[in-house]
C-alpha positions as CSV (number, residue, x, y, z in Angstrom):
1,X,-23.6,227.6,39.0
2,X,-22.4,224.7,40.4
3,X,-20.3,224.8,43.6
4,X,-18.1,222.0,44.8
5,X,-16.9,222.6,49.1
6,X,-14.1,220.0,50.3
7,X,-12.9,220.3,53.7
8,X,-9.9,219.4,54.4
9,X,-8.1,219.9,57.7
10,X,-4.7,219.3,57.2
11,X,-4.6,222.3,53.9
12,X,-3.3,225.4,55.7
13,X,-4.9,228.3,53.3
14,X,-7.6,228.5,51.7
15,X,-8.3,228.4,47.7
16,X,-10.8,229.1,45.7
17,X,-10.7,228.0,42.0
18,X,-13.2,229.1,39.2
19,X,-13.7,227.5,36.2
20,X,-15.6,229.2,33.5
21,X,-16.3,229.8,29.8
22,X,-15.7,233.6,30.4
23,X,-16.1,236.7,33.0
24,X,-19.6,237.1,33.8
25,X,-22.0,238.7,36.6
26,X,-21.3,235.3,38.5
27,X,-17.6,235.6,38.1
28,X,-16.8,239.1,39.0
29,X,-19.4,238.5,42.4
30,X,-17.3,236.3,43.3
31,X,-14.1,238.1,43.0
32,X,-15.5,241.1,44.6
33,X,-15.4,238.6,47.8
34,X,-11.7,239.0,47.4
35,X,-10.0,239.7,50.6
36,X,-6.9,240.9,48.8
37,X,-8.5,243.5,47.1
38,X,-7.7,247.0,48.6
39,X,-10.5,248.8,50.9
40,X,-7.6,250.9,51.9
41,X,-4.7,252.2,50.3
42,X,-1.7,254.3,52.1
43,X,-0.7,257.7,50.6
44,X,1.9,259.9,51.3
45,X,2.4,263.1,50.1
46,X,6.0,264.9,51.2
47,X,6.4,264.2,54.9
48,X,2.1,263.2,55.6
49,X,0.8,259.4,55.4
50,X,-3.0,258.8,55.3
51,X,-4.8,256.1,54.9
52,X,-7.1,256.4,51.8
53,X,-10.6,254.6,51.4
54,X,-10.4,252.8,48.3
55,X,-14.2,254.0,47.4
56,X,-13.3,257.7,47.8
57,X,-10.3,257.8,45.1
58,X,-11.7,259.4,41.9
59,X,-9.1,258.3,39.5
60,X,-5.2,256.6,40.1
61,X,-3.0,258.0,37.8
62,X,1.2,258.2,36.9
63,X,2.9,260.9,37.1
64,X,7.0,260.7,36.8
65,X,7.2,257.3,37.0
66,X,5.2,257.1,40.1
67,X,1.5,256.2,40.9
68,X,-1.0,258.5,42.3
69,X,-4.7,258.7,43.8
70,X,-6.9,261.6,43.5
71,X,-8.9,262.1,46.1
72,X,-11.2,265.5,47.2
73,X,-8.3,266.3,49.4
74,X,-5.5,266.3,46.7
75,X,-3.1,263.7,44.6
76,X,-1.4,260.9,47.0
77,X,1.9,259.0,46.2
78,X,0.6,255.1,46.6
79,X,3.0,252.4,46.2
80,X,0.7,250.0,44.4
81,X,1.5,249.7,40.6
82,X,-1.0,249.8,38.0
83,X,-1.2,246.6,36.7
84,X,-2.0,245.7,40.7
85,X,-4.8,248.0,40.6
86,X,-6.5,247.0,37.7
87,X,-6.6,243.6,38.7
88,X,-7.9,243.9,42.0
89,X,-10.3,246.4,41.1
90,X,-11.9,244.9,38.4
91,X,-14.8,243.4,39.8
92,X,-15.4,247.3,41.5
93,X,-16.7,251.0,40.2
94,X,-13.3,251.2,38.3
95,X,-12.3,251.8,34.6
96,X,-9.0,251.3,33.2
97,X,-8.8,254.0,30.3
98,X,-5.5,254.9,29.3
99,X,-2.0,253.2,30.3
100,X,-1.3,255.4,32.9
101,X,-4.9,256.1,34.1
102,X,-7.8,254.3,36.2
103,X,-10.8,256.3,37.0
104,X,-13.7,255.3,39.4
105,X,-17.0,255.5,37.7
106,X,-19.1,256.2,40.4
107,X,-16.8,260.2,40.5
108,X,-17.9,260.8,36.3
109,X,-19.8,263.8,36.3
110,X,-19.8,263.2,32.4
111,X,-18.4,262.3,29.5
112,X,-17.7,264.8,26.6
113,X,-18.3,262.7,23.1
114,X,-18.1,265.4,20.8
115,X,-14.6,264.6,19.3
116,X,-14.0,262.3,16.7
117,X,-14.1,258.4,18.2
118,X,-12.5,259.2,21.6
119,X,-14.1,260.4,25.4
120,X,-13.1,263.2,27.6
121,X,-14.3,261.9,31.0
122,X,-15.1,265.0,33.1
123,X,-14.8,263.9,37.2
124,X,-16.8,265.4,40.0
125,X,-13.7,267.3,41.1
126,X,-12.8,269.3,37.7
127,X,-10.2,267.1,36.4
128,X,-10.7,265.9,33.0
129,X,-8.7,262.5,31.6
130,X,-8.8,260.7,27.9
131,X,-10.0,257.4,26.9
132,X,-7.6,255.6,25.1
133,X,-8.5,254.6,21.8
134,X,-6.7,251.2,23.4
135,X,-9.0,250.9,26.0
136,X,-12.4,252.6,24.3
137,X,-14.7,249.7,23.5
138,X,-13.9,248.1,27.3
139,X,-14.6,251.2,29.0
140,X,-17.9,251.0,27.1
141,X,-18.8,248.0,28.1
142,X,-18.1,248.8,32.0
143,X,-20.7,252.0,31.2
144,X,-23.1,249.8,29.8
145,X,-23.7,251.6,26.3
């Protein structure tokens, strides 16, 4: 890797621009030093707010037009969108496997292969979600096999 620093006092934020032939180990170190990414989340769920460590959500999911974590205490109403999830969680222990589902990889207690060509990922908790065909060969990859 080759890294070019150029201090400049008068630029008012910092950037930091990668140029690469793809995504590799490298890459996605690097954006794992994102600040934006989200160690912390805010839930509510009817009238209580918490504040949700990031590493502790099994699985975000939509429900109704809304996004939710799972957590070991329940579902929480987040306000973060899908899209925003999977892009700053990329470089992180989460999978997107459906259109309306991300699950954290490090909560799998396992994976059902028995039907034909798709995955039923089982979660520590008891809740089960789909692999998208969409979505199968990437979610492969993140597993490694």
């Amino acid at each position: 890797m080759k890294l070019t620093l150029t201090i400049d006092p008068t630029v008012t934020e910092t950037t930091v621009t990668i140029i690469a032939p793809k995504v590799n180990s490298e890459v996605r170190a690097i954006q794992a030093l994102e600040t934006d990414s989200p160690g912390r989340i805010i839930g509510t769920r009817g009238s209580d707010a918490t504040v949700l460590d990031v590493r502790k959500v099994l699985a975000f999911f939509t429900k109704n037009k809304a996004v939710y974590a799972r957590t070991a205490n329940g579902d929480w109403r987040i306000k973060q969108r899908m899209y925003e999830l999977e892009s700053s969680l990329a470089a992180s222990d989460f999978a997107r496997i459906s259109q309306s589902e991300i699950v954290n990889i490090s909560a799998i207690e396992n994976l059902d292969l028995s039907l034909t060509g798709t995955i039923t990922v089982h979660l520590k908790d008891g809740s089960k979600f789909f692999v998208a065909r969409r979505h199968l060969s990437t979610f492969k990859k993140k597993l490694g096999f």
